[in-house]
C-alpha positions as CSV (number, residue, x, y, z in Angstrom):
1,X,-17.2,17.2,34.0
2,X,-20.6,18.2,33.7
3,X,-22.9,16.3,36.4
4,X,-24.8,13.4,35.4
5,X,-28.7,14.4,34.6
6,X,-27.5,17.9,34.0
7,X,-26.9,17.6,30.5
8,X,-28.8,20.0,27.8
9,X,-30.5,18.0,25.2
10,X,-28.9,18.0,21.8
11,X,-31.2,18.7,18.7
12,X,-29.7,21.3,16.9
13,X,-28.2,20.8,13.5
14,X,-26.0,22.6,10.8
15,X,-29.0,24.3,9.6
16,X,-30.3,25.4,13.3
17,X,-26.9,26.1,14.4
18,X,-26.4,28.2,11.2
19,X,-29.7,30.3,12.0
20,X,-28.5,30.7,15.6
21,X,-25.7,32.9,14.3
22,X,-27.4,34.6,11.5
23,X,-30.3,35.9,14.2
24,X,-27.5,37.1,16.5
25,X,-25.5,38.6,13.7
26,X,-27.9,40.1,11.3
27,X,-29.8,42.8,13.0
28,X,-27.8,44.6,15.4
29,X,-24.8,45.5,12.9
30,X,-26.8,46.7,10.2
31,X,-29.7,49.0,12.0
32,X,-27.1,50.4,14.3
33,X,-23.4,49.7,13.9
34,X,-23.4,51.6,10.1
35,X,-24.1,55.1,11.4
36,X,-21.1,55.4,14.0
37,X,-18.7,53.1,12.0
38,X,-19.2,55.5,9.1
39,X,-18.8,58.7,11.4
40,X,-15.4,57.2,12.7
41,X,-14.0,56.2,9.5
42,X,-15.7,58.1,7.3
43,X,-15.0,56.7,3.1
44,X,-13.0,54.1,4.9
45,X,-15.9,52.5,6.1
46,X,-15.6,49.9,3.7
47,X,-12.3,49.1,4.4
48,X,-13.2,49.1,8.4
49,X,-16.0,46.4,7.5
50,X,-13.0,44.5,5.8
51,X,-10.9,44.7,8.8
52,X,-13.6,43.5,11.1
53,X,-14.0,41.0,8.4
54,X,-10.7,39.5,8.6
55,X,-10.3,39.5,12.5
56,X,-13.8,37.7,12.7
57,X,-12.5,35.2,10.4
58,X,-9.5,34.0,12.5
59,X,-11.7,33.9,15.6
60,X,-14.3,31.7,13.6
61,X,-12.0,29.3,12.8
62,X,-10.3,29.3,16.7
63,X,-14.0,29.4,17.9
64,X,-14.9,26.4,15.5
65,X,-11.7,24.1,16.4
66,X,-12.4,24.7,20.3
67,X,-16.0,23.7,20.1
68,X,-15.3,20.8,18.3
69,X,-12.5,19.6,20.7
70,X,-14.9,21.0,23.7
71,X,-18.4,20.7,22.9
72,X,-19.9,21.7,25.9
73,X,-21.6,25.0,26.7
74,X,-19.7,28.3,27.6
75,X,-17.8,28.9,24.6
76,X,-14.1,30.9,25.6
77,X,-14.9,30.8,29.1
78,X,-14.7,27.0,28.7
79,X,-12.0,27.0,26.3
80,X,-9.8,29.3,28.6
81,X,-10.4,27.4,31.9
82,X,-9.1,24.1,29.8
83,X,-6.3,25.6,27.4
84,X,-4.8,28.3,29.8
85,X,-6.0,28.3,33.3
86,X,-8.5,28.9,35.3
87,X,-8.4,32.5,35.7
88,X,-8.4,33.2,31.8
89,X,-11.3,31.1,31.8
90,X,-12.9,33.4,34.4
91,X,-11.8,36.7,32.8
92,X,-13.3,35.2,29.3
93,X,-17.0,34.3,31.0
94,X,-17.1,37.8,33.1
95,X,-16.3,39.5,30.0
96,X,-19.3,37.9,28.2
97,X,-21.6,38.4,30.6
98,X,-22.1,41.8,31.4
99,X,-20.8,43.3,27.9
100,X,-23.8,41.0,26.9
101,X,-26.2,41.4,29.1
102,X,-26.1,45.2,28.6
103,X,-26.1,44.6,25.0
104,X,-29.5,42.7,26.1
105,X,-30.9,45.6,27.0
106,X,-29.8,47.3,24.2
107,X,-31.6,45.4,21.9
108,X,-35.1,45.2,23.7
109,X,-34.5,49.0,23.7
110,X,-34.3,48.9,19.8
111,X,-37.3,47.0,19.5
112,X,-39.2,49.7,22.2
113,X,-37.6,52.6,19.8
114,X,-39.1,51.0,16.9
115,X,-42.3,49.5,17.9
116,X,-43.6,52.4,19.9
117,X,-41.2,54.8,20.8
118,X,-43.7,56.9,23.2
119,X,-43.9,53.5,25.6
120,X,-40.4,52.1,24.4
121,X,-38.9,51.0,28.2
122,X,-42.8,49.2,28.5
123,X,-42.4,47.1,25.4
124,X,-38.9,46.3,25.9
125,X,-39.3,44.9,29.3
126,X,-42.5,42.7,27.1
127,X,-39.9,41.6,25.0
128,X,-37.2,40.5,27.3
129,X,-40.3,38.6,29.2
130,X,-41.9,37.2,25.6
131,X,-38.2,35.7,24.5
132,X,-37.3,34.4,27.9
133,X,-40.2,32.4,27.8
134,X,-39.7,31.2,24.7
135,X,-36.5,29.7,25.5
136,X,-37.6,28.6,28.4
137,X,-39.6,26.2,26.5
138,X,-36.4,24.6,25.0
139,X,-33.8,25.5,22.7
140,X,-35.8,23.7,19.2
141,X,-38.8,26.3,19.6
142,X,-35.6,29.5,19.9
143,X,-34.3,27.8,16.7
144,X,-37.4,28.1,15.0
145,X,-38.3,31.7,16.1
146,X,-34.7,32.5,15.2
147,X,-35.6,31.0,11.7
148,X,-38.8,32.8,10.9
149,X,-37.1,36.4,12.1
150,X,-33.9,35.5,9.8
151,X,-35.9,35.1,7.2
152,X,-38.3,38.2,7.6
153,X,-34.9,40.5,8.5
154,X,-33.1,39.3,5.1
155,X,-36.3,39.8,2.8
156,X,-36.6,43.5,4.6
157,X,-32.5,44.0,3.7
158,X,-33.0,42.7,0.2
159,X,-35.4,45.1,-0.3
160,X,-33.5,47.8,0.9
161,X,-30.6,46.5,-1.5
162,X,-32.8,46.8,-4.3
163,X,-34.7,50.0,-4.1
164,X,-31.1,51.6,-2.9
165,X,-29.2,49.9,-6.4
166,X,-31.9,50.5,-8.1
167,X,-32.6,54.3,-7.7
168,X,-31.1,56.7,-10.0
169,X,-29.7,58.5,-6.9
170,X,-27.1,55.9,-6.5
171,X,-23.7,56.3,-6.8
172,X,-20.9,54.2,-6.8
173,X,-18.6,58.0,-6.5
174,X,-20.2,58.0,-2.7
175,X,-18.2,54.7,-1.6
176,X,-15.0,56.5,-1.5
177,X,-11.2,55.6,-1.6
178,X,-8.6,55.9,0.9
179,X,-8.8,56.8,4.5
180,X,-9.1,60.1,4.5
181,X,-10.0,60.2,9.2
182,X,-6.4,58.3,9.2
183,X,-5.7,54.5,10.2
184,X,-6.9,55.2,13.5
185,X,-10.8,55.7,12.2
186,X,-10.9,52.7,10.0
187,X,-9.7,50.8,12.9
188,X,-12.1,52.5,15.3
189,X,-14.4,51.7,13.1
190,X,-13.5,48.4,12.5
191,X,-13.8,47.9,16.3
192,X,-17.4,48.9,16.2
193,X,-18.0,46.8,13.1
194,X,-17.2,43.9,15.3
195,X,-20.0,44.4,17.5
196,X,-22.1,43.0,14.5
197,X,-20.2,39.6,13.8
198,X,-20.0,38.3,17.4
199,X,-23.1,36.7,16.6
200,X,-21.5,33.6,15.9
201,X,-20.2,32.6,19.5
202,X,-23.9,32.0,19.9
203,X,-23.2,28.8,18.0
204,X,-20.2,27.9,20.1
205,X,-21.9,28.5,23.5
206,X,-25.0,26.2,22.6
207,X,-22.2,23.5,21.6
208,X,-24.2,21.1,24.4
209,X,-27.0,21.2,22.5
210,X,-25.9,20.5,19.1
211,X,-26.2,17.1,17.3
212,X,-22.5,15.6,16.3
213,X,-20.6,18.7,17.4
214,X,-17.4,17.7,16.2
215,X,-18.4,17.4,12.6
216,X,-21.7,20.5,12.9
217,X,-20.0,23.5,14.8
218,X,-16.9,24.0,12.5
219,X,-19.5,23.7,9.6
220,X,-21.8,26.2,10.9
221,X,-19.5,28.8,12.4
222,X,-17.6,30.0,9.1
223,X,-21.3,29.1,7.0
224,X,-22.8,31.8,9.0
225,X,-20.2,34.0,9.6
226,X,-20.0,34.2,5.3
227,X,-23.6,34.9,4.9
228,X,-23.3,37.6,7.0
229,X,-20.2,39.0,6.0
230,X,-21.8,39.1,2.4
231,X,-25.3,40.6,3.7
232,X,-23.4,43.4,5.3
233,X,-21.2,44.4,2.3
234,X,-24.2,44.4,0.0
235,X,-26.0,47.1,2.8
236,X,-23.3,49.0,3.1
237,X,-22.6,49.7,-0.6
238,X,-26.5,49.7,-1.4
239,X,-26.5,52.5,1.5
240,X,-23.2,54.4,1.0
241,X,-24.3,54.6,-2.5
242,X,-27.2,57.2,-1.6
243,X,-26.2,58.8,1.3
244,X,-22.5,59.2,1.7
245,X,-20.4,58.8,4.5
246,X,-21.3,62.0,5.7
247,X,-25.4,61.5,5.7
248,X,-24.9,57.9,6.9
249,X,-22.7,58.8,9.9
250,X,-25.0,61.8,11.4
251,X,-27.9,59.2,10.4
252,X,-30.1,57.8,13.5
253,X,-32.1,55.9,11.5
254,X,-29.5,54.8,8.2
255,X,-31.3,52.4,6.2
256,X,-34.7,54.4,6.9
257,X,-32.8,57.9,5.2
258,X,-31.6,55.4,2.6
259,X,-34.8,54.4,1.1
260,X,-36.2,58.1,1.8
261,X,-33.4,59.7,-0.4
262,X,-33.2,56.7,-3.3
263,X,-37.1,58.1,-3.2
264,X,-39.6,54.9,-2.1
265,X,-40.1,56.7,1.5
266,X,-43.2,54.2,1.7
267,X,-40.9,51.6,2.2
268,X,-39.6,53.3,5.5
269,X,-42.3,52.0,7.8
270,X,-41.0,48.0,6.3
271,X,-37.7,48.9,7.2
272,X,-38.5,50.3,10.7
273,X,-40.5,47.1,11.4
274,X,-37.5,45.3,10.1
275,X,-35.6,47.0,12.4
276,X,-37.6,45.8,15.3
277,X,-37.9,42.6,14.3
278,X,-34.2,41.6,14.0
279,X,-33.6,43.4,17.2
280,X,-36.0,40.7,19.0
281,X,-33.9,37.9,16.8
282,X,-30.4,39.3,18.3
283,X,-32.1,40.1,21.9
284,X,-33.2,35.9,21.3
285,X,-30.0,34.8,20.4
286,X,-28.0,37.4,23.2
287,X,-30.1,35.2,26.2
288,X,-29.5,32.3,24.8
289,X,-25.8,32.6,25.0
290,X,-25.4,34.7,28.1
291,X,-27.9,32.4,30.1
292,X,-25.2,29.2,28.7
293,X,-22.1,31.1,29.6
294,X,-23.6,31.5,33.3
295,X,-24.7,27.5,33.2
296,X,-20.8,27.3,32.4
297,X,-19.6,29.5,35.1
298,X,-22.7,28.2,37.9
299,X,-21.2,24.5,37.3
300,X,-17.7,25.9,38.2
301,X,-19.2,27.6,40.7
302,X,-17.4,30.7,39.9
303,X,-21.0,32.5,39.9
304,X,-23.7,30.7,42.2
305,X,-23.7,27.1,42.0
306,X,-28.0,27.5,41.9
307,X,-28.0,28.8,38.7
308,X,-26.6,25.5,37.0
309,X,-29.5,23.5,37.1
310,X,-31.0,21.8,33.9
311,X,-34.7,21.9,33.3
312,X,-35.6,17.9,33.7
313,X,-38.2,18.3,31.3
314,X,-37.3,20.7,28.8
315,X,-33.4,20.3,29.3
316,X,-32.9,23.7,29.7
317,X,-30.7,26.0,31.8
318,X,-34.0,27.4,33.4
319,X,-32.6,29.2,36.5
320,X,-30.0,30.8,34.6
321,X,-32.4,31.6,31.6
322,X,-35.1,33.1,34.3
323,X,-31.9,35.1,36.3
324,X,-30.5,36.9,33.0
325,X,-34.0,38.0,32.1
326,X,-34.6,39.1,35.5
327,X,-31.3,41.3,35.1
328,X,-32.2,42.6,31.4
329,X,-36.0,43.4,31.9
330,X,-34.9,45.2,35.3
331,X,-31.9,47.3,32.8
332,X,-34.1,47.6,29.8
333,X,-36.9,49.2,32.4
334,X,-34.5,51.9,34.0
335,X,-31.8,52.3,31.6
336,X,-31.3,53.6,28.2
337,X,-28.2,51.5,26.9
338,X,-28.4,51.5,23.5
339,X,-25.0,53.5,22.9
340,X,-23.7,50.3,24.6
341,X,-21.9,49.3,21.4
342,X,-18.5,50.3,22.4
343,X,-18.6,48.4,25.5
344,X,-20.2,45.5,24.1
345,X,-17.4,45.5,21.5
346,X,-14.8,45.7,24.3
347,X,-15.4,42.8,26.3
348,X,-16.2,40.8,23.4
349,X,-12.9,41.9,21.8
350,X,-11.7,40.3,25.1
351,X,-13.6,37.4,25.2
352,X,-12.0,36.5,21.5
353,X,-8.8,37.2,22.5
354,X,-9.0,34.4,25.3
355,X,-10.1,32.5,22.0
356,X,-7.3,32.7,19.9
357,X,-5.1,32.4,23.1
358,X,-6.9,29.0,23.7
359,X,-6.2,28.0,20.3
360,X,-3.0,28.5,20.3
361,X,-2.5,25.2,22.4
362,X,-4.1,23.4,20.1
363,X,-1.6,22.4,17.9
364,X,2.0,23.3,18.0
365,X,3.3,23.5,14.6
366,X,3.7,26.9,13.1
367,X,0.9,26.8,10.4
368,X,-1.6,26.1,12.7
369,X,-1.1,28.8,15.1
370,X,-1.0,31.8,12.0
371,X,-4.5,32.4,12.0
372,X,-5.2,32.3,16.3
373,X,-2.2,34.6,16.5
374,X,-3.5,36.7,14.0
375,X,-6.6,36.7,15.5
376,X,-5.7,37.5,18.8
377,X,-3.4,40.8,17.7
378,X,-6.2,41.8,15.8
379,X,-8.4,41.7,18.7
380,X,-6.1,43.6,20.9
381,X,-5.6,46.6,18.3
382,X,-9.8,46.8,17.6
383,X,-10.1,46.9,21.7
384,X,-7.9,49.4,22.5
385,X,-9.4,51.5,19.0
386,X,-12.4,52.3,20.3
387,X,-13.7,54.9,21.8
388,X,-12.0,55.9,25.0
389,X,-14.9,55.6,27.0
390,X,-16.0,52.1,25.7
391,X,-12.2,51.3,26.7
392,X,-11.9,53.0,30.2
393,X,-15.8,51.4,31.2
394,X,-14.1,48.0,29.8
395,X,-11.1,47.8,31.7
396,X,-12.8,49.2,35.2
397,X,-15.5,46.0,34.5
398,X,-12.2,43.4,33.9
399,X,-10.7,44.6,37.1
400,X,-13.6,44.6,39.0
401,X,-14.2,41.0,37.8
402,X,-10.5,40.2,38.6
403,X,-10.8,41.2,42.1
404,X,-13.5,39.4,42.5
405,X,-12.2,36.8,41.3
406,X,-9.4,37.2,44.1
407,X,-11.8,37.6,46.7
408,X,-13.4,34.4,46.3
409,X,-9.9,32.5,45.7
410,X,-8.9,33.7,48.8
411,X,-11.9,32.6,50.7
412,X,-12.0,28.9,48.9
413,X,-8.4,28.2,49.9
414,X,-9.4,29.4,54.0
């Protein structure tokens, strides 16, 4: 039960809650998920992207039935600690946080690379500062920041679309057939892919704040999980089209080369400030959900119990808000992390898999339970796809969470 005067305030609807996700989802994928997923899977990047498709898709829908039955913030932590035990519940949160919180970093490193790459750690760490405030001012004023970024990114994309179409150096031959790097590199890449529709967990976790949960969460999840699904396919193909899976995978920059070889390379400045600015709408939407998942966890007191106290003016998670900051701005100052998308993928992959497990108790007849079943195979093949090192960093992080996770059981029962 969540304490009485601890409550977040709810004034997020469908609309918000849909921009939520989009400003999480749209931004990370396409600037910098493309390039490696196409050098895994090479012409089977499309078919990757479909894969990662699908297995977002059942954790939508488990996502969207758990929020509405428990619309509180933390998201599969919460869902895990009810459906299957405390410890799953644990090992969902832990996940979240740190695969998130270096993916935090990750991003305020994209907007440094982007806005000025000479003093990039200086204006990351301004970012991470500039966003916390913002949400420390209350979640309405993030919606609305998220809204005017969302729209900015997807005008930016559109042109990209366009000019890439458009050109007469597209062509459809570059898409490709088949899976010519073998099953294992469409599912590697698939795995990678994934990194860039976890967005919508963001509109699970704020489930406190949103107006009429029950009816707005399973509305918004799939809503913005479609519009993104869509904005990426178009991308992909626009890009694919000019560059090949070849020149896209060795690409640093992907949709900058794109509009340099379909010939408009005035347009590449646009798309590097695009770049930047969706990379401040996913680092917006990454706090948001870590610093909810840690209110979860603080109120459990599974991390400290200090951190779960509500702003009484602005309703606001404010302690935990001002602590992941704190973390990120100190990792985004001393650390480059941004070829953290493995390990971001991993524990999120995890995180999803607690999910679908969660769901699974929902309802005991046999259709119900398909799609979390398929989800949660899905998530356990993309997991263990990836990159070795994204997997061996993964599970060393679970089992140091699960041992201290022991550690403290052991001293609570004394």
């Amino acid at each position: 039960m969540t304490p009485a005067g601890s409550e977040l305030r709810r004034t997020l609807g469908v609309g918000d809650a849909v921009v939520v996700g989009l400003g999480a989802m749209i931004g990370a994928g396409v600037f910098a998920a493309l390039a490696p997923a196409a050098g895994a899977a090479g012409t089977g990047l499309l078919t990757g992207l479909a894969v990662a498709a699908a297995v977002a898709y059942c954790n939508a829908m488990a996502s969207a039935r758990l929020a509405a039955r428990h619309p509180v913030s933390g998201g599969a932590y919460v869902y895990g600690r009810e459906r299957l035990g405390e410890f799953w519940g644990f090992l969902a949160g832990w996940s979240f946080i740190v695969g998130k919180t270096a993916s935090c970093a990750a991003m305020a490193l994209t907007v440094g690379a982007y806005v000025w790459p000479e003093w990039s750690h200086v204006v990351a760490v301004a970012a991470v500062v500039a966003l916390t405030a913002v949400n420390y001012g209350g979640v309405q004023k993030s919606a609305w920041l998220t809204r005017v970024i969302v729209a900015v990114v997807l005008a930016v994309l559109a042109s990209v679309v366009a000019v890439c179409l458009g050109s007469g150096r597209s062509d459809p031959r570059r898409l490709g057939v088949g899976v010519p790097e073998g099953t294992g590199g469409v599912l590697e890449a698939a795995g990678l892919l994934f990194f860039a529709f976890a967005g919508y967990a963001r509109v699970a976790t704020l489930g406190e704040e949103v107006r009429d949960p029950r009816r707005t969460i399973p509305r918004a999840i799939p809503l913005a999980l479609g519009i993104a699904l869509a904005v990426y396919a178009c991308v992909a193909v626009a890009v694919l089209s000019v560059l090949g899976p070849v020149a896209l995978g060795r690409s640093p920059a992907p949709l900058v080369d794109a509009v340099r070889a379909a010939g408009v390379a005035e347009l590449a400045p646009v798309v590097r400030a695009g770049a930047g600015v969706a990379a401040l709408g996913a680092l917006l939407a990454l706090i948001l959900g870590v610093s909810r998942t840690t209110l979860a966890m603080a109120r459990d007191r599974q991390l400290p119990e200090a951190l779960a106290a509500v702003h009484p003016r602005f309703r606001v998670p404010h302690r935990a808000e001002l602590a992941v900051g704190a973390v990120v701005a100190v990792l985004a100052a001393t650390v480059d992390l941004r070829g953290a998308i493995g390990f971001s993928s991993f524990g999120v992959l995890v995180y999803y898999a607690v999910a679908n497990a969660s769901a699974w108790t929902l309802d005991r007849s046999a259709a119900s339970r398909v799609v979390p079943a398929l989800g949660l195979v899905g998530c356990a093949v993309l997991a263990f796809a990836l990159p070795a090192a994204s997997v061996v960093v993964g599970v060393g992080v679970l089992a140091v969470g699960a041992v201290a996770y022991g550690v403290r059981g052991r001293r609570a029962s004394r």
